[in-house]
C-alpha positions in Angstrom: 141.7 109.2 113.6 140.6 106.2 111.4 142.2 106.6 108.2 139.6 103.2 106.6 136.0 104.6 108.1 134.5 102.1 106.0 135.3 98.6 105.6 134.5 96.0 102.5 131.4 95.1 104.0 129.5 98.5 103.9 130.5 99.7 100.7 129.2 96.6 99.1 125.9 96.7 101.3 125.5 100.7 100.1 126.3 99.6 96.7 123.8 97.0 96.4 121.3 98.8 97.6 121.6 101.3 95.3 121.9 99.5 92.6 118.8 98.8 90.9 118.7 102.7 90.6 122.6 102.7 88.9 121.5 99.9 86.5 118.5 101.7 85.2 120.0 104.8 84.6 123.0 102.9 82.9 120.7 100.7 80.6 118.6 103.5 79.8 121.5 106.4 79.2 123.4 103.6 76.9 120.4 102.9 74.7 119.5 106.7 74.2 122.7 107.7 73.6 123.6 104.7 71.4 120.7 105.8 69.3 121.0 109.6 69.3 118.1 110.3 71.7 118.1 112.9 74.5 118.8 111.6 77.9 115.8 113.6 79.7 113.3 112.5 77.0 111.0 109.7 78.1 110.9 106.4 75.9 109.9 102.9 76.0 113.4 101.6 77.1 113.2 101.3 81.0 114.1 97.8 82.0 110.4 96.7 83.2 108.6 97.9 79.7 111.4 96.2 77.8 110.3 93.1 80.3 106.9 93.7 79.1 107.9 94.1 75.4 109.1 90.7 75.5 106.4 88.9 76.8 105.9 88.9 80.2 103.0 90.2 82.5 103.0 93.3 84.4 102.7 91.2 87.7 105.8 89.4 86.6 107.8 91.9 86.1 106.4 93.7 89.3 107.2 90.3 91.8 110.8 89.6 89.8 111.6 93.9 90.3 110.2 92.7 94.1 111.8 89.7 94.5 115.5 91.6 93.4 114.8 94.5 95.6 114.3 92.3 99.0 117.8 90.0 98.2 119.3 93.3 97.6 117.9 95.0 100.9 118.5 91.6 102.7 122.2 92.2 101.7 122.4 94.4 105.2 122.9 91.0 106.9 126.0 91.3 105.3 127.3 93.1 107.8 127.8 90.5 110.4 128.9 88.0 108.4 132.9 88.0 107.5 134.7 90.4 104.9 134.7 87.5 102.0 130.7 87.1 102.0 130.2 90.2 101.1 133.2 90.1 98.0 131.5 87.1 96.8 128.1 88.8 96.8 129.5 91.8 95.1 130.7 89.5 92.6 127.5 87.6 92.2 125.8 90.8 91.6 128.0 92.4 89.0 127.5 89.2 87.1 123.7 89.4 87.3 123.8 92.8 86.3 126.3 91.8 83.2 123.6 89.4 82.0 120.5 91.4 82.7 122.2 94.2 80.8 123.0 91.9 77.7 119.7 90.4 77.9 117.6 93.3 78.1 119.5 95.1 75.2 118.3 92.4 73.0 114.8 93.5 73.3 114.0 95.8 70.6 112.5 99.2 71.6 110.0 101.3 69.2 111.6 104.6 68.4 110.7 107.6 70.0 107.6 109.4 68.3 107.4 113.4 69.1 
C-alpha cells in the first residue's frame, strides 16, 4: 500500500492543465458576483471578450489563448524532469495567473441588458 499515490510532479501537471478552465470560471464568478449578477447568466466578462474589449484582434486573442494552452499541455514533460521543475513551474504559473487576473479586471465590462 502506497500511502503518497501521487507525487509533486503530477499534481502540478493535472493542475496546469486544468487551469485555463479554473481561471475562467474564477475571473468570471468574481466579477458577477462582485456586481450582483447571476452566475449562470451569460455576459460580456469572459477573459477573451474582455481581450477584445481592450483592443486586440480576435486572432490575437485566439494564438495568445493557443499559445498558453500548448506551454500548459507541454507541462507533461514535467514528469521526467526532477520534483523542483515542476515547483518552480507551479510557481511561475500562479504568478501569471495573479497578473492576468489583475489585468483583465481592469477592463471595464458593459452591464448586462435583459
Amino acid at each position: 500500500f502506497d500511502a503518497h499515490p501521487w507525487d509533486a510532479r503530477e499534481i502540478v501537471v493535472a493542475a496546469s492543465v486544468a487551469s485555463p478552465v479554473v481561471f475562467e470560471v474564477l475571473l468570471v464568478s468574481y466579477h458577477r458576483i462582485k456586481r450582483g449578477w447571476s452566475v449562470f447568466q451569460g455576459s460580456p466578462d469572459h477573459f477573451a471578450l474582455r481581450l477584445v474589449r481592450a483592443g486586440w484582434s480576435v486572432p490575437r486573442v485566439l494564438l495568445t489563448a493557443l499559445g498558453v494552452c500548448a506551454v500548459l499541455a507541454a507541462s507533461v514533460g514535467l514528469l521526467w524532469l526532477p520534483e523542483l521543475y515542476s515547483w518552480v513551474f507551479a510557481g511561475v504559473l500562479v504568478v501569471f495567473y495573479a497578473v492576468a487576473f489583475w489585468r483583465l479586471s481592469k477592463i471595464k465590462v458593459p452591464a448586462i441588458t435583459k
